[in-house]
Structure formats: C-alpha cells, structure tokens
C-alpha positions as a printed NumPy array, in Angstrom:
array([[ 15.139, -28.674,  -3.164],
       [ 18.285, -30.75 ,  -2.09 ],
       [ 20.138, -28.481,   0.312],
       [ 24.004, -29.79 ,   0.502],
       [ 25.776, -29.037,   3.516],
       [ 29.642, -29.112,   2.827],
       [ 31.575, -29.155,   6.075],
       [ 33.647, -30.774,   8.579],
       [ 33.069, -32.155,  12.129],
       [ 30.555, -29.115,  13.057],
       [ 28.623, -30.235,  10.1  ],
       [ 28.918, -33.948,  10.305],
       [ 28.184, -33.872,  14.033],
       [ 31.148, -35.327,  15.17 ],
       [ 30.2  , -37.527,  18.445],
       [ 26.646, -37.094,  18.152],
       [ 23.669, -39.088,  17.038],
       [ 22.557, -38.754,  13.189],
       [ 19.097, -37.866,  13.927],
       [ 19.846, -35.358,  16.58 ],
       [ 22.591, -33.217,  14.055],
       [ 21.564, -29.878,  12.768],
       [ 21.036, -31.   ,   9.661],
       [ 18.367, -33.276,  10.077],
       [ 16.996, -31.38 ,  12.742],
       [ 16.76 , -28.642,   9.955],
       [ 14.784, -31.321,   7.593],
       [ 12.546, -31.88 ,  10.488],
       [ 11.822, -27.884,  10.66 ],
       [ 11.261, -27.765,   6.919],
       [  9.798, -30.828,   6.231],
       [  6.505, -29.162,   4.722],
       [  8.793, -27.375,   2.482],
       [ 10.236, -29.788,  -0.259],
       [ 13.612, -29.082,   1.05 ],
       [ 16.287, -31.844,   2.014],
       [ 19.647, -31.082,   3.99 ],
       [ 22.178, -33.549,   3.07 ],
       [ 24.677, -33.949,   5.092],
       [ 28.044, -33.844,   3.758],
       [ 30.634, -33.366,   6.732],
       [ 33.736, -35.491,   7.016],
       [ 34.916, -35.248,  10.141],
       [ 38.772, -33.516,   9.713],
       [ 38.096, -32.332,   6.348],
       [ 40.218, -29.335,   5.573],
       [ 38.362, -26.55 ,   2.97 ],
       [ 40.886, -27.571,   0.569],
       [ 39.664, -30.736,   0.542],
       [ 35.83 , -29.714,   0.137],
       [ 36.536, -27.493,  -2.986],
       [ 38.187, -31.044,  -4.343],
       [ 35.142, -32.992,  -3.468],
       [ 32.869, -30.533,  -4.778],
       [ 32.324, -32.612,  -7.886],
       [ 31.766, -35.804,  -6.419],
       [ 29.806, -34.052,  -3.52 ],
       [ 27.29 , -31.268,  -4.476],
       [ 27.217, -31.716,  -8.799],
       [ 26.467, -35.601,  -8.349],
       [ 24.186, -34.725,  -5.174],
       [ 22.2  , -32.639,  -7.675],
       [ 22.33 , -29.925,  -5.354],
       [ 19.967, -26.556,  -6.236],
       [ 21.791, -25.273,  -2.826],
       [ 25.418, -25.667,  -1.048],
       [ 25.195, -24.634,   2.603],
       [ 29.594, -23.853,   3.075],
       [ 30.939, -23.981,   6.267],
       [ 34.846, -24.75 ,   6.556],
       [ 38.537, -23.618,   7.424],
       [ 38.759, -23.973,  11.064],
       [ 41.022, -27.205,  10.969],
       [ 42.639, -25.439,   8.083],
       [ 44.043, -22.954,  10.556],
       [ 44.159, -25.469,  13.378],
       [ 46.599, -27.144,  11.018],
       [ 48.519, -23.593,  10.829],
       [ 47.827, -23.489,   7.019],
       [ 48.05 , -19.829,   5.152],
       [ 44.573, -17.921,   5.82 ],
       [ 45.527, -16.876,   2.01 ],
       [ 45.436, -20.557,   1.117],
       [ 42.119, -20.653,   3.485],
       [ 40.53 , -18.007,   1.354],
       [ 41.142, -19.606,  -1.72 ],
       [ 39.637, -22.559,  -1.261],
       [ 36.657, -20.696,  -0.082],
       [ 36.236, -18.487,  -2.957],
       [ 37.294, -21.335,  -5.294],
       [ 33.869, -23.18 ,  -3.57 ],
       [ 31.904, -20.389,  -4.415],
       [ 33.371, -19.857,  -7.765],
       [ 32.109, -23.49 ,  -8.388],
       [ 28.735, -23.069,  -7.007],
       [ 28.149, -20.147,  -9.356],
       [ 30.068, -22.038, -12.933],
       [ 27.31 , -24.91 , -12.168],
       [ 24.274, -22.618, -11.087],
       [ 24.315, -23.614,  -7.452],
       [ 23.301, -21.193,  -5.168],
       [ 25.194, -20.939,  -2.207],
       [ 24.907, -19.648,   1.16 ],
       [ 28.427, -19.181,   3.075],
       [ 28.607, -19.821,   6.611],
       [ 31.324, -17.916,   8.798],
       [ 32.645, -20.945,  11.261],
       [ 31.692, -21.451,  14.699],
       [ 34.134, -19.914,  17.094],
       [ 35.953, -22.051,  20.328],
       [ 35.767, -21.695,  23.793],
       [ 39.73 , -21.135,  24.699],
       [ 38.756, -21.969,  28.011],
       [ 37.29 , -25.359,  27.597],
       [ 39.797, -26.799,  24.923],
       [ 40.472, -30.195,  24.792],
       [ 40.258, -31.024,  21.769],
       [ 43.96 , -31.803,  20.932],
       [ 47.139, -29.775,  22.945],
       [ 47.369, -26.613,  21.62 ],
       [ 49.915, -25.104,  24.157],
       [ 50.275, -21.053,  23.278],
       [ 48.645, -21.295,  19.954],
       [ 45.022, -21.052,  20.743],
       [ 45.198, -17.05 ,  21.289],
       [ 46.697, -17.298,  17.395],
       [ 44.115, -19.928,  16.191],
       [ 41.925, -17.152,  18.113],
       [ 43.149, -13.636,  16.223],
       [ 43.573, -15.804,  12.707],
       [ 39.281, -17.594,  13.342],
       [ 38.121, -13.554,  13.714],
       [ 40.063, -12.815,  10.183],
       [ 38.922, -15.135,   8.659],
       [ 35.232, -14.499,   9.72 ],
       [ 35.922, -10.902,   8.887],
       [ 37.196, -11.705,   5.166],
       [ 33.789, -13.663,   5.192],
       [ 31.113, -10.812,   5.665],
       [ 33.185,  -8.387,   3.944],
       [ 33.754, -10.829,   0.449],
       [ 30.   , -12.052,   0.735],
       [ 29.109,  -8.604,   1.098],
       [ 30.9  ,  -7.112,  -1.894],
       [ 29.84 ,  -9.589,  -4.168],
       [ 26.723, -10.385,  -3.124],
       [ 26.874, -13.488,  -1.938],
       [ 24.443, -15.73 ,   0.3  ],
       [ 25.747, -15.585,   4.171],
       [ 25.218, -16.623,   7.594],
       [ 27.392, -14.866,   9.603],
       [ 27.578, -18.007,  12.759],
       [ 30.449, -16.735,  14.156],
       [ 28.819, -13.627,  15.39 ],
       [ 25.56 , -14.555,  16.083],
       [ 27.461, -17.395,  18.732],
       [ 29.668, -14.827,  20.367],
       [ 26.703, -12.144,  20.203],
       [ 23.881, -14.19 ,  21.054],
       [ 23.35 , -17.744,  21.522],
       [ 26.992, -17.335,  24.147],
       [ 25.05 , -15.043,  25.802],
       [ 21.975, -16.979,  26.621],
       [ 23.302, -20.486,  26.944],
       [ 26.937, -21.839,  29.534],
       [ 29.462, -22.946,  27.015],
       [ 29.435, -26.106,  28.852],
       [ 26.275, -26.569,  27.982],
       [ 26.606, -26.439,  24.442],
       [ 30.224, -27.693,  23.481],
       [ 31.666, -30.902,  24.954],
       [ 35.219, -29.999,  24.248],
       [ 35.32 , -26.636,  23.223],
       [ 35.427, -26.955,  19.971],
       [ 32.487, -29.267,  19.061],
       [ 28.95 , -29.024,  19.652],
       [ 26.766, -31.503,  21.942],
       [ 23.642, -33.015,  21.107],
       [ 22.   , -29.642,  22.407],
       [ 24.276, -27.767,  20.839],
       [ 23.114, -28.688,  17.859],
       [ 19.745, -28.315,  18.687],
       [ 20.547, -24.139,  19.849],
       [ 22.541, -24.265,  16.342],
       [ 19.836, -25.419,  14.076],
       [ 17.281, -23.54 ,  16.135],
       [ 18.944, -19.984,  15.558],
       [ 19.77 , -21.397,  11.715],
       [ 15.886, -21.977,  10.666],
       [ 15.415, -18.474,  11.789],
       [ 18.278, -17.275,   9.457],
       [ 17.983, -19.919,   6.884],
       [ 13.902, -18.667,   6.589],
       [ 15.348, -15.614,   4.471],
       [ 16.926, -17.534,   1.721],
       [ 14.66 , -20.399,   1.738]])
C-alpha cells in the first residue's frame, strides 16, 4: 500500500535528518504491514500548490492512500481561509474522482511564545484565531461528509503539549525537532492503526 504524504515543511521535516522524519519513522512502525509512506513535503509549499501537484504527486506515485496535511503557510502568507478551504476540499475532491482514499490531517499548531521562525510582529495572535478556524472547518467538513481525519491540532494542544516542554519538541516554534518527530509519529501510529 503506497501511503503519500502531501505536505509542507512539517511533512518534509524541514531541518531534520531523512531517516529520523515521521514518515519514515512511520515505515519503520509498519514495516510488517506492506505499507510505504512517501514522503512528499516541499518545504514552503502553500495548499494551493499541493492540489496543483496532485497529478504529478499522488496519481503518478500510484498512491492507494494520500495522508493531507497543509495551509499553515497559506495563512502565514495572510491568504483568504476561503481560498485555504478550497484548496483543501479541491484535494479531497481529487482523491475521491481517482479512488484515493484520503485521510485529512488538521495542521500542527505554534508555540507564540517560541517564534522565530520569520518576524511576525502583532500578527501571530491572528495567524493564532485564523490556525483554530481552520482546524475547526476541518473536523466539522470531515465529519459531515465522512471523510478520513486526524485531528493533530488537538491532540498537540490536548495531549502530547501536555506531556512534553515545547522546547523540547519544536526548535523554532513552528517546526518540529528530530524528537519531535519522533512524539509526532509515535501518537500518529496509534491514530493511523484505525484506518490502516
């Protein structure tokens, strides 16, 4: 089963080691299952710009499965959440025209606190309020029409937040470390386990 993951930096792993990401960590967890996570995170990469890769990416990867996790540079980029939200559902809409299942990921929320990732000045409380929408609109279209989810925002701020420092997981607030990944793919093989 080839498993395409269709993200940005939190998928690609953005300044961390290929064999420590949590996609491979994922094939390691799986491995006795016929299942392959292919990594398909471009570091940057807007959801726009994965619904026009689609093709290229997950039909010509062969993919039985699209793992879809996208839109935070989107809105760190101050595009339209409605623009967001069509992409997304445009992804989806895709997945189901080519009989790909997919499983939708809400995104990873960012530490306010420790963001360094590029100077935000008084927008991160906005980025904030407009990441929670958008996770929101998640659940609740997933939900309705019964689609695959994960909801990651919520299970960082309700559990893995809880039991591990920030610091110890993010290395700039917005993207995971090397054990960061390793919590992330952890918590994901318990969640992934129901679809898989």
């Amino acid at each position: 089963m080839n498993i395409v993951c269709l993200g940005d930096s939190t998928t690609y792993g953005y300044m961390v080691s290929r064999n420590k990401v949590w996609t491979e960590i994922l094939n390691n967890k799986f491995e006795n299952k016929d299942i392959k996570f292919i990594n398909k995170g471009i570091n940057g990469d807007m959801i726009s710009g994965m619904l026009i890769r689609f093709d290229d990416d997950c039909i010509r990867e062969k993919a039985d499965t699209v793992i879809l996790m996208g839109g935070v540079n989107d809105i760190f980029t101050c595009q339209s959440l409605d623009k967001i939200k069509n992409s997304m559902i445009g992804i989806i809409n895709k997945s189901i025209e080519n009989n790909i299942n997919i499983i939708v990921f809400t995104p990873i929320p960012f530490i306010k606190k420790a963001f360094t990732f590029f100077e935000a000045g008084n927008l991160l409380d906005e980025f904030e309020n407009i990441l929670k929408e958008y996770a929101d609109f998640i659940n609740d279209y997933t939900s309705k029409n019964n689609i695959k989810s994960i909801d990651i925002y919520n299970i960082f701020n309700n559990k893995i937040l809880k039991e591990n420092n920030y610091y110890d997981i993010f290395f700039d607030g917005v993207h995971l470390s090397e054990n960061g990944h390793n919590v992330f793919a952890s918590e994901l093989y318990e969640e992934l386990k129901k679809y898989l």
